[in-house]
DONUNU-658335 format. One record per residue (C-alpha): residue number from 0; residue in one letter; z, y, x. Coordinates in nm, 3 decimals, decimal comma, padded with zeros to 5 digits. Layout:
REM DONUNU-658335
  nufi  kedren        z        y        x
   NUM       A        Z        Y        X
...
This chain:
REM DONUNU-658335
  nufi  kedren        z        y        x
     0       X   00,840   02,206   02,371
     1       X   01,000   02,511   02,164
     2       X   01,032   02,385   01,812
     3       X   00,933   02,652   01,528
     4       X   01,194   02,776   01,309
     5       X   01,390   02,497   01,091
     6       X   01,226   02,633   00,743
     7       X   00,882   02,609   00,830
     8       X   00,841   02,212   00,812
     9       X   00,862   02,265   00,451
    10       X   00,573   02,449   00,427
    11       X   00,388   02,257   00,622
    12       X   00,546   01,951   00,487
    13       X   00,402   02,087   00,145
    14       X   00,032   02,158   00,301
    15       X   00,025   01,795   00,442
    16       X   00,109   01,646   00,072
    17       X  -00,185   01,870  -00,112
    18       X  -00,481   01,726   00,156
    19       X  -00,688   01,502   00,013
    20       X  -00,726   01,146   00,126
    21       X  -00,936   00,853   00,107
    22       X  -00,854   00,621  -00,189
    23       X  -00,637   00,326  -00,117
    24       X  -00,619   00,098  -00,400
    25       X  -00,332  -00,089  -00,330
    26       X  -00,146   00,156  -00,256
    27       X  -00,201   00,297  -00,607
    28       X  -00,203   00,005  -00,797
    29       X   00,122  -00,125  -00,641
    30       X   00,296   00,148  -00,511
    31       X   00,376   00,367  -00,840
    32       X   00,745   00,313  -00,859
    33       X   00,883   00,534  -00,560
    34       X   01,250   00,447  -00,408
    35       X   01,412   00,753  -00,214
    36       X   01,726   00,636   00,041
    37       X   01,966   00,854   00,184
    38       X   01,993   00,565   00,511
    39       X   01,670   00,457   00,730
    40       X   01,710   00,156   00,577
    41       X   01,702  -00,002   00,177
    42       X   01,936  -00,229  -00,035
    43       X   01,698  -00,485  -00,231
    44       X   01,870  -00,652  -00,507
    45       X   01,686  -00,945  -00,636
    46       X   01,761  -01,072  -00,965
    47       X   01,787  -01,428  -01,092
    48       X   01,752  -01,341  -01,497
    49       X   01,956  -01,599  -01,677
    50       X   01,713  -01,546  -01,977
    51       X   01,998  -01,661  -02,209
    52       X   02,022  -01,566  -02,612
    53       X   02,304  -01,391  -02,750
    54       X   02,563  -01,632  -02,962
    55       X   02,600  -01,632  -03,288
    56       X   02,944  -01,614  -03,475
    57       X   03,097  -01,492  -03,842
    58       X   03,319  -01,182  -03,905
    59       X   03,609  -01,202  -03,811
    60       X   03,548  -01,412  -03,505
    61       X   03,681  -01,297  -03,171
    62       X   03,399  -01,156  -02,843
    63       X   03,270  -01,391  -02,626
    64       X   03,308  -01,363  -02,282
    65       X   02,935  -01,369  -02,120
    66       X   02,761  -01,348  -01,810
    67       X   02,454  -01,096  -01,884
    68       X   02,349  -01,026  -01,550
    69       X   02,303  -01,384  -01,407
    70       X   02,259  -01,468  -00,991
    71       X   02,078  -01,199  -00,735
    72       X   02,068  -01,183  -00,350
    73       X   02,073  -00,876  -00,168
    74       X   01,871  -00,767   00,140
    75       X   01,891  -00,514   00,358
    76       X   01,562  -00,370   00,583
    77       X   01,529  -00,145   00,803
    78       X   01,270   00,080   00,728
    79       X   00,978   00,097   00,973
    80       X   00,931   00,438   01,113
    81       X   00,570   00,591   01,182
    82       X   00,598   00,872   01,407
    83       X   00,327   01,050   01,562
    84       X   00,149   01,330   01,686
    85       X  -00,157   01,500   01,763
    86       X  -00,249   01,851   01,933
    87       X  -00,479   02,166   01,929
    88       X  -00,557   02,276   02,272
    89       X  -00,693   02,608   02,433
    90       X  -00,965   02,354   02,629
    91       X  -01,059   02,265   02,213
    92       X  -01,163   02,636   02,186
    93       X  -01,349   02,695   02,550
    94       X  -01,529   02,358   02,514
    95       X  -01,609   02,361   02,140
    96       X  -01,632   01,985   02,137
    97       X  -01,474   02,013   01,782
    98       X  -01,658   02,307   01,599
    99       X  -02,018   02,325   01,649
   100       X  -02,073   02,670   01,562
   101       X  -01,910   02,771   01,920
   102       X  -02,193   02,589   02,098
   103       X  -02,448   02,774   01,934
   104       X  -02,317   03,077   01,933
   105       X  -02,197   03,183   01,616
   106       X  -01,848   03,220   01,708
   107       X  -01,856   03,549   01,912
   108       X  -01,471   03,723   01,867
   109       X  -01,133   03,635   01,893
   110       X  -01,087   03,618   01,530
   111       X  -01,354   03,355   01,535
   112       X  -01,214   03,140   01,771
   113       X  -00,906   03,143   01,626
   114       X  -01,041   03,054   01,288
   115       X  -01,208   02,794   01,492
   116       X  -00,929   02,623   01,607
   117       X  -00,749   02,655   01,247
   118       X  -01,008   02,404   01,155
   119       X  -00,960   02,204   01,426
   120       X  -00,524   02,191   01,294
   121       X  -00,640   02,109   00,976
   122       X  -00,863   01,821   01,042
   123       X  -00,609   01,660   01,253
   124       X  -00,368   01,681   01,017
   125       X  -00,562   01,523   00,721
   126       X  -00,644   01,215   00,993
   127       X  -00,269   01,197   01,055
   128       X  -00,232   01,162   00,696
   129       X  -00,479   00,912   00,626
   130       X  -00,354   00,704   00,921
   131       X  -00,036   00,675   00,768
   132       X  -00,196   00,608   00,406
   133       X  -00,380   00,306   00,566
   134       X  -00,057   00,194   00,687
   135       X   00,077   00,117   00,363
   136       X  -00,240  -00,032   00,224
   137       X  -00,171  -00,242   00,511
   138       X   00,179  -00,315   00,441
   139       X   00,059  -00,392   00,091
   140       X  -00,170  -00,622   00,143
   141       X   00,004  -00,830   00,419
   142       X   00,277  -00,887   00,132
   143       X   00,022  -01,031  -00,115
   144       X  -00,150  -01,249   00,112
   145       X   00,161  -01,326   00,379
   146       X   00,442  -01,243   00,186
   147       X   00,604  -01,048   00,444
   148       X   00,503  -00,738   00,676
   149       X   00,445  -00,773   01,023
   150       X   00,342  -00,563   01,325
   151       X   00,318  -00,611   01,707
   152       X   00,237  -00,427   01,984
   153       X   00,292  -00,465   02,360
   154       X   00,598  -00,168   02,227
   155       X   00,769  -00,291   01,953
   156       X   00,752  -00,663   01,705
   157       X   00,869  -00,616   01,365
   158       X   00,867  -00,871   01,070
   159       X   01,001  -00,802   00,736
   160       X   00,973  -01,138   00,494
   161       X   01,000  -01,159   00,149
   162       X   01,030  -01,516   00,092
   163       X   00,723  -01,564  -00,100
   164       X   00,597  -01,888  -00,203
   165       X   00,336  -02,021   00,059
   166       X  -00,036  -02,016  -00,039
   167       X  -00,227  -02,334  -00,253
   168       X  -00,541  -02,458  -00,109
   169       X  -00,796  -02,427  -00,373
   170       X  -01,168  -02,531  -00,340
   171       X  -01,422  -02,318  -00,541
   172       X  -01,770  -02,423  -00,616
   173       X  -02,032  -02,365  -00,900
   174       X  -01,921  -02,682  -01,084
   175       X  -01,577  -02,557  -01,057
   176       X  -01,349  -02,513  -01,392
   177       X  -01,242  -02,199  -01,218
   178       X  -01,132  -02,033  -01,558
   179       X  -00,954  -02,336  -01,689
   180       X  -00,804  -02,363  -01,348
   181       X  -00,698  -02,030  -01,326
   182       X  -00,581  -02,075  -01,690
   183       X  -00,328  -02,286  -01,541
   184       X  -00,197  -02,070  -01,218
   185       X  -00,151  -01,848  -01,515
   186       X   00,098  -02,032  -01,689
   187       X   00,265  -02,196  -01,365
   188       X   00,335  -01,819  -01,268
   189       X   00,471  -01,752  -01,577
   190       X   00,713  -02,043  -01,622
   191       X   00,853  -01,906  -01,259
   192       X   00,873  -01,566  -01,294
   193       X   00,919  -01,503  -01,671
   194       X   00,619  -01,364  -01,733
   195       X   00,215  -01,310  -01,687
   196       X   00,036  -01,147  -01,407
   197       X  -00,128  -00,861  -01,481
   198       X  -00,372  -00,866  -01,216
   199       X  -00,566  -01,072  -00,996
   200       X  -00,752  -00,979  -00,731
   201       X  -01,046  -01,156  -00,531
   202       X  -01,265  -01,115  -00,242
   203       X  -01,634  -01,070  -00,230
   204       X  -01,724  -01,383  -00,133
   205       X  -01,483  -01,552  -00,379
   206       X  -01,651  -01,328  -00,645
   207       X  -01,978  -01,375  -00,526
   208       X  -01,961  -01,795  -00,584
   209       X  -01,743  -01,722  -00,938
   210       X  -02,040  -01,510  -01,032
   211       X  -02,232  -01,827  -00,970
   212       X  -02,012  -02,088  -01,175
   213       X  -02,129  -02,248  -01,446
   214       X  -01,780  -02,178  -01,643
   215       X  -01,729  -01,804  -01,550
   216       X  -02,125  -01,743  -01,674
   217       X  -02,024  -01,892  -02,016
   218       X  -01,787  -01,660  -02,090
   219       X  -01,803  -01,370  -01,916
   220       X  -01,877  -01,052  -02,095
   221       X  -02,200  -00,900  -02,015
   222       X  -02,143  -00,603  -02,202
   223       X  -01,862  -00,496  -02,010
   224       X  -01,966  -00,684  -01,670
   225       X  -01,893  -00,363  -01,408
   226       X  -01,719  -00,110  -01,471
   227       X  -01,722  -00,107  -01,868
   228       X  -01,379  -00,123  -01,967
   229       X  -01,212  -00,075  -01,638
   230       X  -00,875   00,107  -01,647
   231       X  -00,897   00,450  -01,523
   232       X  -00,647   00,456  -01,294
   233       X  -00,738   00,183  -01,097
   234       X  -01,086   00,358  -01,011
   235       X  -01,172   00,289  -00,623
   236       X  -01,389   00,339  -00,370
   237       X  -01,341   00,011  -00,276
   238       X  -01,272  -00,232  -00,547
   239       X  -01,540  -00,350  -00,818
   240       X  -01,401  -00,457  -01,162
   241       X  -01,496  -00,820  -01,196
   242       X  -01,420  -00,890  -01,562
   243       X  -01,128  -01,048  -01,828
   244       X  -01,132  -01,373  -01,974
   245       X  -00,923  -01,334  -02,273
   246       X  -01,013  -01,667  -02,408
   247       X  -00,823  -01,792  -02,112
   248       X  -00,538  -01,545  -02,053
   249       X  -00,642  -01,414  -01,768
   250       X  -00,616  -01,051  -01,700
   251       X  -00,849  -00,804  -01,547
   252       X  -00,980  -00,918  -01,244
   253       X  -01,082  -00,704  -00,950
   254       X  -01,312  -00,711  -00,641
   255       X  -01,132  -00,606  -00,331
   256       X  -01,351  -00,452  -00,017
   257       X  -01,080  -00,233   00,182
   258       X  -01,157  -00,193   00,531
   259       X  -00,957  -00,053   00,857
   260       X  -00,951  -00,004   01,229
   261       X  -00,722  -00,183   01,424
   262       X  -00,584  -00,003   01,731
   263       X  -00,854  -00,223   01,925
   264       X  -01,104  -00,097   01,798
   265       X  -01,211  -00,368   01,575
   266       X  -01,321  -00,296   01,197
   267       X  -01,067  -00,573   00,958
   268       X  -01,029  -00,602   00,598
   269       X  -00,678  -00,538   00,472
   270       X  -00,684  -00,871   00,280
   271       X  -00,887  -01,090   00,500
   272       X  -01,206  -01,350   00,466
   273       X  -01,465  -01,519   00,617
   274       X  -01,781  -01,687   00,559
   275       X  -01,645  -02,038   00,423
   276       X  -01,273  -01,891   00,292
   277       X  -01,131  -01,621   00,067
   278       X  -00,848  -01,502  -00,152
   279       X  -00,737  -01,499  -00,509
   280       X  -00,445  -01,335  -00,575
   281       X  -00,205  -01,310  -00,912
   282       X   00,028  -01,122  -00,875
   283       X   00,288  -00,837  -01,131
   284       X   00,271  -00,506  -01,030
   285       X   00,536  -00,416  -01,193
   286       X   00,750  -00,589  -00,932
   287       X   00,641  -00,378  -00,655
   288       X   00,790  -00,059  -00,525
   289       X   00,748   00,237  -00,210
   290       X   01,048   00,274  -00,057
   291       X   01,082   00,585   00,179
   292       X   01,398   00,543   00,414
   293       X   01,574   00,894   00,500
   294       X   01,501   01,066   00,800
   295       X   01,727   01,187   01,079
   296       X   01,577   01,445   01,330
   297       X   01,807   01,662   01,502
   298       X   01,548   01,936   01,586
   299       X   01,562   01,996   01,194
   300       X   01,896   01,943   01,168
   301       X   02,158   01,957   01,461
   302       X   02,414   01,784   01,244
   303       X   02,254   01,436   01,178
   304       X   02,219   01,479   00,821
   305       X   01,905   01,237   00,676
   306       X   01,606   01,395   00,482
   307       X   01,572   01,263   00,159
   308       X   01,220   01,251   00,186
   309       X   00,881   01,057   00,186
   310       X   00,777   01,257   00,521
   311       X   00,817   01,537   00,718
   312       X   00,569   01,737   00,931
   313       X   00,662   02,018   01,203
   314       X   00,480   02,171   01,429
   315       X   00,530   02,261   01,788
   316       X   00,426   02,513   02,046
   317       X   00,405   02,396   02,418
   318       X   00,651   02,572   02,669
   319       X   00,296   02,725   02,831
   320       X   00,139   02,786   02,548
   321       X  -00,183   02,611   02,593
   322       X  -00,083   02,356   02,300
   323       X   00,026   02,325   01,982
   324       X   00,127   02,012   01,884
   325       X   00,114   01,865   01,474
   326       X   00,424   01,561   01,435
   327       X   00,419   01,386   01,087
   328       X   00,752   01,160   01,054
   329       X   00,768   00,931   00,762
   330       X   00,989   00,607   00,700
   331       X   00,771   00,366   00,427
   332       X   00,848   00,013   00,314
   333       X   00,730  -00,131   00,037
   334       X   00,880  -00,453  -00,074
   335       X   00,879  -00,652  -00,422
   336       X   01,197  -00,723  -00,612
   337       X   01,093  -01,101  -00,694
   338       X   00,948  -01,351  -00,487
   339       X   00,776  -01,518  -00,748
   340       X   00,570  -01,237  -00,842
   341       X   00,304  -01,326  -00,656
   342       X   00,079  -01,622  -00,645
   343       X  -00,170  -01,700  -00,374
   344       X  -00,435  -01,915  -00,341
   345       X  -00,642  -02,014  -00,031
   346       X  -00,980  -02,053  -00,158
   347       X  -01,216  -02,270   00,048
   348       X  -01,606  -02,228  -00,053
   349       X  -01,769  -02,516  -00,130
């Protein structure tokens, strides 16, 4: 392959970031605070806060020596690389198996064609974008309901854990004091983290049975039931806003219905379920962060020296000519700077 000239993955680069994509909640909710590294891989410092109060003294008394910072532990991950490509071919053009017009005839010059096959680039490369957006919903939501990211294939195994705490079994039924109950996860997370969750987030059928429970129907809000006062920014496709239960301190709760292909085929949902279980999750957002790892591709740069970048996307022309091939490199981990900020619960339907 004969790469293009060194400047023009920028452009392109730039093109790929204004395409839209599908909306991936998680990914917005969670991923807002963006760490760039210079290495393809990221320093996480985890901080024990000492919570301690300043001392007290009279003037004239001499500093006191303090310790403001308290314990931490530092990791170190490699960041996963996703690097792929797809390709425009001259058969695309001949067969029209990608632009209908050609098959019925109202693509009739050169300049047609050509605009034909445009199309075809540009569809490719939105799919290449959203493949890697579902990615990190992915990563997401394996690190709110595992605690750690994992991936396997018959290629590569990777594991990244985080050292959350393991799920609680909980059993949910009508009679349930789910809000008095989750009242109390409340509090438990806040004694170990420092402070409250400021979402939770549920599945359907977990949803579906609190919808049902005696408690939740007691207090919940019907003039805001849906999506009444529902924080803009946290608009999706697929979540439904549930409700709040300020009586109880609980904050807004959300319904979560993402759904993905696996490389099998087989249609999953990023935080899984099942007929008799589901998921409720509290968890800080605040805690989480995107980290990009820098890139190092020597067709961009013969030196070695790492992009500083969330992706980049190049294009090549085959040695024939009969291809022309669309690569988007990107380096993504996200991660959470506490362990404790996140609270699962196993929820068995009863």
């Amino acid at each position: 392959m004969a790469n293009l000239p060194v400047e023009s993955w920028e452009l392109l680069t730039e093109i790929y970031r204004k395409i839209p994509q599908e909306d991936y909640f998680l990914t917005k909710t969670f991923g807002k605070k963006v760490v760039r590294s210079p290495l393809p891989e990221v320093k996480i410092r985890v901080l024990g806060a000492p919570m301690t109060v300043a001392t007290l003294g009279k003037a004239g008394d001499p500093a006191r020596a303090v310790r403001t910072i308290g314990s931490y532990t530092e990791y170190i991950f490699e960041t996963p690389e996703i690097y792929e490509y797809d390709e425009v071919t001259t058969e695309m053009a001949k067969a029209g198996q990608w632009d209908p017009r050609v098959l019925t005839g109202e693509l009739k010059n050169a300049d047609d064609i050509a605009r034909s096959l445009n199309f075809i680039y540009g569809e490719k490369l939105a799919e290449l974008k959203n493949r890697v957006a579902r990615r990190k919903e992915l990563m997401f939501a394996q690190i709110l309901t595992e605690g750690k990211i994992s991936y396997s294939s018959t290629e590569r195994s990777i594991e990244i854990d985080f050292n959350i705490d393991t799920p609680e079994a909980y059993t949910l039924s009508n009679s349930s004091k789910v809000l008095t109950d989750l009242m109390g996860y409340v509090e438990t997370f806040a004694d170990d983290y420092g402070a409250y969750p400021d979402i939770v987030l549920v599945t359907p059928n977990v949803a579906k049975v609190m919808l049902e429970n005696d408690q939740v129907m007691t207090y919940l809000d019907k003039t805001k039931y849906g999506w009444g006062n529902i924080e803009y920014e946290r608009r999706s496709a697929n979540v439904r806003y549930f409700g709040n239960f300020p009586h109880f301190g609980i904050p807004d709760i959300y319904i979560y219905t993402g759904k993905y292909v696996d490389e099998s085929g087989n249609t999953k949902y990023y935080i899984p379920f099942d007929d008799s279980t589901g998921k409720i999750i509290l968890a800080d957002t605040g805690a989480f962060r995107l980290a990009y790892g820098g890139i190092i591709n020597f067709k961009l740069d013969p030196t070695g020296r790492p992009k500083i970048t969330d992706v980049i996307v190049r294009s090549e022309i085959s040695d024939d000519g009969n291809s022309k091939r669309i690569y988007v490199q990107t380096r993504p981990l996200p991660y959470i700077v506490h362990n404790k900020a996140v609270k699962v619960l196993n929820v068995t339907l009863a």
